[in-house]
N, C-alpha and C positions, 0 to 999 in steps of 0.2 A: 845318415842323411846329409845330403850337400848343399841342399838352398829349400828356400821357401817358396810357396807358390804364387808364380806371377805369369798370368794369364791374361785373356782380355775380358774376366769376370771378376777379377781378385789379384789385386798387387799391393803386395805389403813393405812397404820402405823405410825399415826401422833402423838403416844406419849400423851404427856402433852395436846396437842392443841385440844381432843377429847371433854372436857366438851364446848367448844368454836363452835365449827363446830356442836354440838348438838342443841346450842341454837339456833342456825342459823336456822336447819332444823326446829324445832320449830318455828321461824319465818317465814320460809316458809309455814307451813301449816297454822299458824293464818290468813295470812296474804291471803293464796288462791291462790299463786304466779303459782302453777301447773297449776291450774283450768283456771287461769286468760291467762297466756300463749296461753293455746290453746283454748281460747276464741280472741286472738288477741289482746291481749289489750293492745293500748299502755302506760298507766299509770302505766305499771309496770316499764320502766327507763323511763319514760319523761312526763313532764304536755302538752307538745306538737306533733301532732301527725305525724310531716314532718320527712322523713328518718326513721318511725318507721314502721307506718303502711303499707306502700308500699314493706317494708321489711325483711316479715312473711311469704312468700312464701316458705321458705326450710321448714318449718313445713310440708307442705303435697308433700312432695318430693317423698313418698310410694304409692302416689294416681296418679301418672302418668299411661294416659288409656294404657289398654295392647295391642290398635291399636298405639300408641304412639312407644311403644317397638319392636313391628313387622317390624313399619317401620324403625326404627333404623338400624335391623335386614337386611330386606329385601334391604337397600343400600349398607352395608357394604358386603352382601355376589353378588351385582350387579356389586361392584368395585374390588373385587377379580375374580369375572368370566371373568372380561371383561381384568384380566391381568395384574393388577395395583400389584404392589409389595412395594412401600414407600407408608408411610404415611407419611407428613410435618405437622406439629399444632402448629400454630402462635400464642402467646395468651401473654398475660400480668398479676401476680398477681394469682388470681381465675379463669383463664380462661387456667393458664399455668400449674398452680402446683397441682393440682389433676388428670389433665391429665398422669403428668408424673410420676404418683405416680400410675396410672392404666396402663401404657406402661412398665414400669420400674419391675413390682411384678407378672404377668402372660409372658405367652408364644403365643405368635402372630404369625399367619400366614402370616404378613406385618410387615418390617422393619420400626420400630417408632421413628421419631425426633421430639422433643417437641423443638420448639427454642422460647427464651424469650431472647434473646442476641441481643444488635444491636452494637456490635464489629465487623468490617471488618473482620477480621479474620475469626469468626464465621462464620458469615454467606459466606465468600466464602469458607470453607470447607465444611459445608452442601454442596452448590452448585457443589462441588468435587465430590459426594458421590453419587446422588440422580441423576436420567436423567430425566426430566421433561416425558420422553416418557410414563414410569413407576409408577408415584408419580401422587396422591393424596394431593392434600394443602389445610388445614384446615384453613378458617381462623375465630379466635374467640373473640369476643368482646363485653362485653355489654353495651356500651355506644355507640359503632361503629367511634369511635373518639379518641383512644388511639393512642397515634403520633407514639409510637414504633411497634404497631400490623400495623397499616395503614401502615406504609411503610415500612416493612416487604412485606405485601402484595403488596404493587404498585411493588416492585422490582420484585419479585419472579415471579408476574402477565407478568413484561411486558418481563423479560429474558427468560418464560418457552415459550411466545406469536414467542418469535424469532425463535425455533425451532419448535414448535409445528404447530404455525401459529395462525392469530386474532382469528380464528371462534373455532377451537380444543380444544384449551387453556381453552375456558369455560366448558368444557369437563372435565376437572383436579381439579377445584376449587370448595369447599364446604363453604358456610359460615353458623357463628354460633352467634346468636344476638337475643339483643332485639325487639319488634314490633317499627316501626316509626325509627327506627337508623339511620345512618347516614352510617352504613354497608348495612342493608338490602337495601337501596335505592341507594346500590353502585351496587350492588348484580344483583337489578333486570336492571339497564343500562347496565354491564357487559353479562348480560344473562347468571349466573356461573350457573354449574348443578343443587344446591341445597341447600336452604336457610334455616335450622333449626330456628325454631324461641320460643325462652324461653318463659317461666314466666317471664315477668317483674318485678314482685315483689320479685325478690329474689337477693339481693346483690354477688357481685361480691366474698367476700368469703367464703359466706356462699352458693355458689351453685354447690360445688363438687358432689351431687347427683341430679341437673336438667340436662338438655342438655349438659351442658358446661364439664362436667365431665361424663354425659352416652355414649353421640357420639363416643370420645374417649377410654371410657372403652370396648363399642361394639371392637372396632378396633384393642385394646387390645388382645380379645380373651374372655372375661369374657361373661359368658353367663347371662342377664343382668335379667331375668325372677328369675335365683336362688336368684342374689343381691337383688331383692327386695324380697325375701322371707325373706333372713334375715335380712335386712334393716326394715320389719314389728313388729318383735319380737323387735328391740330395740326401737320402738317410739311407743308401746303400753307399754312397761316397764318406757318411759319417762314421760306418761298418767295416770302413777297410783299418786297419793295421798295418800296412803301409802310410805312415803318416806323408809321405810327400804328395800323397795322391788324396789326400782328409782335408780339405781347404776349412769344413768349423772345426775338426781338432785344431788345424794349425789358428786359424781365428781368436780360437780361446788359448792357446798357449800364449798367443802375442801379447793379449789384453795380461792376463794374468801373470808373464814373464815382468812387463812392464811396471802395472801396478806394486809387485814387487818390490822396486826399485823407486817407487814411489812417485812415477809417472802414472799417474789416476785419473784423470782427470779425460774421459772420453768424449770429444769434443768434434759435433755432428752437423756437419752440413750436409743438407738433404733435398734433392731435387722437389720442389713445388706439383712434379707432378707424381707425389709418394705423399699428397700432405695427411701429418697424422703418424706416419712410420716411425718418427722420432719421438713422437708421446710414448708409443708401446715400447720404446726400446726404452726407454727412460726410464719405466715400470720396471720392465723385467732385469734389470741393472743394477738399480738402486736397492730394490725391496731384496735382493738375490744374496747382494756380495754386503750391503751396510749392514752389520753388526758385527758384536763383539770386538768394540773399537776396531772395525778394518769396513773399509767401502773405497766400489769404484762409482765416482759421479760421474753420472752420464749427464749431458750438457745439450741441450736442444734448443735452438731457436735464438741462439745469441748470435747477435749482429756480427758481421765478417769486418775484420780491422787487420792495421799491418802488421805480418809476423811477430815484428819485435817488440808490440806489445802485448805479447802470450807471457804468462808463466812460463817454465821449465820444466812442468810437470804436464803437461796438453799430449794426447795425442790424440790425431787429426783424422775425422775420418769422414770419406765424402760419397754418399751414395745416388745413383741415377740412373736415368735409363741408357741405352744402345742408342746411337745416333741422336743424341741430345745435348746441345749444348747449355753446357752448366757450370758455370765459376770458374770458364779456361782458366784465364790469366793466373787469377788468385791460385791454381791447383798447382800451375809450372812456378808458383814463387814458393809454395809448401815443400814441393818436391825438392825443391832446389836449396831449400834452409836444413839447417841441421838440426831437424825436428822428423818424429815419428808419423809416419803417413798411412791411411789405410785405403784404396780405392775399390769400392765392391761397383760393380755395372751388373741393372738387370735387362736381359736380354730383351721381354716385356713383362707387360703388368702379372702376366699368369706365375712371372717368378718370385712374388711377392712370398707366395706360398713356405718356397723352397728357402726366402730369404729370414721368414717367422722362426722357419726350423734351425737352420744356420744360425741364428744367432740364440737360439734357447743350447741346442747344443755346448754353443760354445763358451754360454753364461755357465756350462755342468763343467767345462773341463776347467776355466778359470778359477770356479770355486774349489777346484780343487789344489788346485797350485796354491791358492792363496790362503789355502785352509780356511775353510768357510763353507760350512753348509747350507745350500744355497736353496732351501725350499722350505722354509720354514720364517718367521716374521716375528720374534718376540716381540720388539717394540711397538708392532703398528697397533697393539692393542690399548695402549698407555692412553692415549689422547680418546681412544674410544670410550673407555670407563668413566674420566675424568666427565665427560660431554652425557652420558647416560646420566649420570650423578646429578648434573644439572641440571638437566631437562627432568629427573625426577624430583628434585628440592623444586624446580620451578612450578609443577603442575600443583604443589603441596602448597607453595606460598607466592606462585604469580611473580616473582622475583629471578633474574639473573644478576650473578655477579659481576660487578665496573671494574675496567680496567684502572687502579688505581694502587696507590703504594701499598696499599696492604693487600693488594692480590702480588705486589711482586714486579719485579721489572720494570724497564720504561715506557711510559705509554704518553701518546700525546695529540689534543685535537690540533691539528692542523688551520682550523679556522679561529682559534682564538689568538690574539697576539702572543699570550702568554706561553700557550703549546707551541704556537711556532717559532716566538725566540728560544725557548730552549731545546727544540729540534734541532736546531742548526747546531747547539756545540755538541747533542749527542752524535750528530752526523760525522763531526771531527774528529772519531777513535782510532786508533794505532793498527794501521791495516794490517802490521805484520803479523800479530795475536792470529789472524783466518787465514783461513784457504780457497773460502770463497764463500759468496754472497748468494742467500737464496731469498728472491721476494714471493711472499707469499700474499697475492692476492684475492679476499674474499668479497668479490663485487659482480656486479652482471657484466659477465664478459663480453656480450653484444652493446652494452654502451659506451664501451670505451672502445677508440679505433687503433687497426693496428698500429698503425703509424704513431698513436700516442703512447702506446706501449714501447715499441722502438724507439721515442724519444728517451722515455722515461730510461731504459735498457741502457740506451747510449751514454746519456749523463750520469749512472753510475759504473760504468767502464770505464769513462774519462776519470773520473775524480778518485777512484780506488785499484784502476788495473789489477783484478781480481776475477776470478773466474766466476760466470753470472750465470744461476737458473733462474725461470721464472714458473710458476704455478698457481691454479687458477684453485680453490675451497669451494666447495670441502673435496675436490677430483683429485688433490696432490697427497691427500691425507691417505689414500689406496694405493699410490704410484712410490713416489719420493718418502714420504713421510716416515718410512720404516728406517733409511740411511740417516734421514736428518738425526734423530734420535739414539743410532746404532754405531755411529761410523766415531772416528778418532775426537769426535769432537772441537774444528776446527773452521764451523761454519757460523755465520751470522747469518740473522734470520730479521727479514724485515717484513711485518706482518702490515700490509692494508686493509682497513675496514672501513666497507661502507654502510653510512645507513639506509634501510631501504624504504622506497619510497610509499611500498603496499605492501601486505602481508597475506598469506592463505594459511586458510585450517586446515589440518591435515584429520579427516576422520579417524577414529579411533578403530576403526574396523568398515572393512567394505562394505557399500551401504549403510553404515551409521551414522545416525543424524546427530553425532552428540563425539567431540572435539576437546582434546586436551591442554593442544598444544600448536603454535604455526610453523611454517618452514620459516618464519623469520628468524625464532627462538632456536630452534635448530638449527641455523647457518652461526648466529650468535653464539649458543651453546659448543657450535664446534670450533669455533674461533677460540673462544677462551679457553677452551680446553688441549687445544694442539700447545696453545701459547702457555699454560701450567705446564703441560707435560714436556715440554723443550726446556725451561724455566728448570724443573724437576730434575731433568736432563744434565745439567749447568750447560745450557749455552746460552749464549748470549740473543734476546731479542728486541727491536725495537717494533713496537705496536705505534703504529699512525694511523691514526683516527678522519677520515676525507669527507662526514658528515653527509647532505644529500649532492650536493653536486659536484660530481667524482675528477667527470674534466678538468672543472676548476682548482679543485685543490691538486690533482695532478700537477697541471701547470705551474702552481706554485713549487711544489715539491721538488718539480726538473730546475726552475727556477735558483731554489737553493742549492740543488747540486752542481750546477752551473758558475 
């Protein structure tokens, strides 16, 4: 092999790091890694074949029957004849974030709500919005067991039943699941319209191009017949063995040569007219390669600043479309520093498809290089048990546990004098202990503006030049949450909670008039519980506490960092 590919889809500018990422390729072909792939083999990450084999299914994502498609087809134009105007899609993780990543980049003849929020808040503004008369509710899960989708759905089920009535109601609801779940068996007792039923073999983030992500896309607008035309071209290009002509082998060898070398640190700026693409990538990145002390963090949404204020360990990478301008300058000063650059251009939005696959691909060949099996999630379960535990000692005795020194760690109100002077010297710790800063916000993301996010973002770039996520609870806990817990152990973690201002019951069962528990407890419950299990983890957290008015204590917060 003589050079890397650089096209006007795909230019990779990695400098010094080229003879490196060469040998790699060359280890892929000795090695058969292409061949072996799509042979299924799980010897390629693991001596073991549990969570791998079952989890090869997005490989023939392109080979869904074209009666498959029709149907697709033929319900979504059933539920527009018959007058339906919302779509709602419930979903968690992989079942949330390529959904809204195909609601969000086309033009639909249905108004699209992707909710993965179980904030009261949230969800009774949806409920504002939406009249059950109208609305279609997706609801999507491959476990059929996710505590935040489930009651999502019980609530929605049994509020739309009030108006609608018991027998209509089924009328409205679509689910979207694996075979044997514990949805589809809710599905067929409920008697909902329409039960899609996946490939079980395909994990939860890598199945932006099965049902989980077509149903949706149909709904979308995208006409789903084109997507797999060119969804075909990039996974016969994934199939060649000739690696100079495999632009995601070569993709995942770059990340993976890189990380390596302990440049990890994947860092995404992303055309506005892709918004949303960099949440999935985020998921499928984190959850993939963080464990067993080794992770690559993938980095979205962090404000663009001068080169020389990066880390050493960044690489850069900027995606958009064909004849769009997007970050000229700043892209001719990346190229131009002696830093890792990646440029992917999509031709249009229809190559979104080809771009899902491209980069799951390339998350299979990185885990490989970096030894790391990359479909499997030990950790993300920690913070779940902890948060069950809870919510069952609370329905027992009406109690959740206070952040306080005998739960461990630091925690502090914000609005009392006392939390806030001693915020300020925890604020003061020894930046070079981390690697980077993750804020973990559990608040209603519609009430705070972006631009105060980006404040907030900016003033701790200033005061820590450290490399920044941000994530919204309990949506980070399906995405990120598996690296934060998994990876080398070098991140801080800064936990915001708000109080909320109302609360909803979540029915104990569809149509039941009789309540355990609220989504307030639940958001609560999963707060303390991400923050034990990080805590359990050893890393380092601080818990700030912003009480009801979120702005306000913001401002103060940027205030101190300032």
């Amino acid at each position: 092999m003589n050079k890397l590919i650089s096209n006007n889809e795909l230019k990779f500018l990695i400098k010094e790091n080229e003879s490196d990422i060469l040998n790699n390729l060359d280890k892929l072909k000795q090695n058969n890694i292409i061949e072996r792939i799509w042979k299924k083999d799980f010897t390629v990450w693991s001596e073991k074949p549990d969570e791998v084999s079952n989890r090869l299914g997005w490989l023939d994502c392109n080979q869904i029957p074209s009666s498959s498609l029709r149907e697709i087809n033929s319900f979504v134009d059933d539920i527009k004849n018959e007058g339906f105007e919302n779509v709602v899609i419930m979903g968690m993780g992989g079942s949330s974030l390529a959904p809204e990543v195909f609601s969000k980049t086309f033009s639909s003849k249905f108004n699209i709500f992707v909710i993965d929020s179980t904030h009261p808040d949230v969800i009774n503004d949806l409920e504002q919005k939406v009249s059950p008369e109208k609305t279609l509710y997706i609801v999507s899960t491959k476990s059929g067991g996710t505590i935040e989708t489930i009651s999502l759905m019980k609530y929605f089920f049994t509020r739309a039943a009030k108006k609608l009535g018991n027998e209509t109601v089924k009328n409205h609801f679509a689910f979207i699941t694996d075979p044997g779940s514990g949805l589809e068996e809710m599905g067929k007792k409920l008697g909902v319209r329409k039960i899609f039923i996946n490939d079980p073999n395909i994990g939860g983030r890598f199945s932006a191009l099965s049902l989980f992500g077509l149903v949706p896309a149909a709904f979308a607008g995208f006409d789903l017949f084109k997507l797999m035309i060119e969804l075909n071209n990039v996974v016969k290009e994934s199939q060649q063995n000739n690696l100079e002509q495999n632009s995601p082998a070569q993709l995942g060898a770059v990340i993976g040569t890189l990380a390596n070398k302990g440049i990890d640190k994947l860092t995404f700026f992303i055309s506005p007219k892709l918004p949303s693409f960099g949440a999935w990538i985020e998921q499928l990145i984190a959850e993939s390669t963080g464990k067993n002390g080794k992770g690559i963090l993938p980095i979205d949404g962090e404000p663009i600043t001068a080169i020389n204020n990066y880390t050493k360990d960044r690489v850069f990478i900027f995606i958009h479309l064909e004849n769009e301008s997007f970050l000229e300058n700043e892209v001719k000063e990346f190229e131009n520093a002696d830093v890792p650059v990646i440029k992917i251009k999509l031709k249009d939005i229809y190559d979104i498809g080809k771009e899902f696959f491209k980069w799951e691909f390339a998350t299979a060949i990185a885990g490989y290089l970096i030894d790391i099996q990359p479909y499997d999630q030990p950790n993300v379960e920690s913070a779940k048990i902890v948060a069950r535990e809870m919510i069952k000692n609370y329905i027992e005795t009406k109690v959740l546990p206070q952040n306080n020194p005998k739960f461990a760690g630091s925690s502090f109100d914000i609005n009392t004098d006392k939390g806030y002077s001693e915020l300020g010297s925890e604020l003061d710790f020894d930046k070079s202990d981390y690697e980077y800063i993750s804020i973990q916000a559990f608040i209603n993301p519609n009430s705070v503006s972006e631009e105060k996010v980006t404040e907030l973002k900016k003033a701790i770039q200033k005061k820590y030049n450290l490399p920044l996520t941000y994530g919204i609870g309990p949506r980070f806990l399906h995405s990120t949450g598996q690296l934060h817990k998994g990876d080398k152990g070098k991140g801080l973690f800064i936990q915001l909670i708000e109080e909320n201002s109302s609360d909803l019951m979540i029915p104990d069962e569809p149509l039941a008039d009789c309540y355990s528990y609220s989504f307030g407890v639940l958001v609560k419950a999963q707060s303390l519980g991400d923050r034990k299990a990080l805590l359990d983890a050893g890393r380092k957290v601080i818990t700030i506490e912003l009480g009801l008015d979120t702005d306000k204590s913001l401002n103060k917060l940027i205030g101190m960092l300032n």
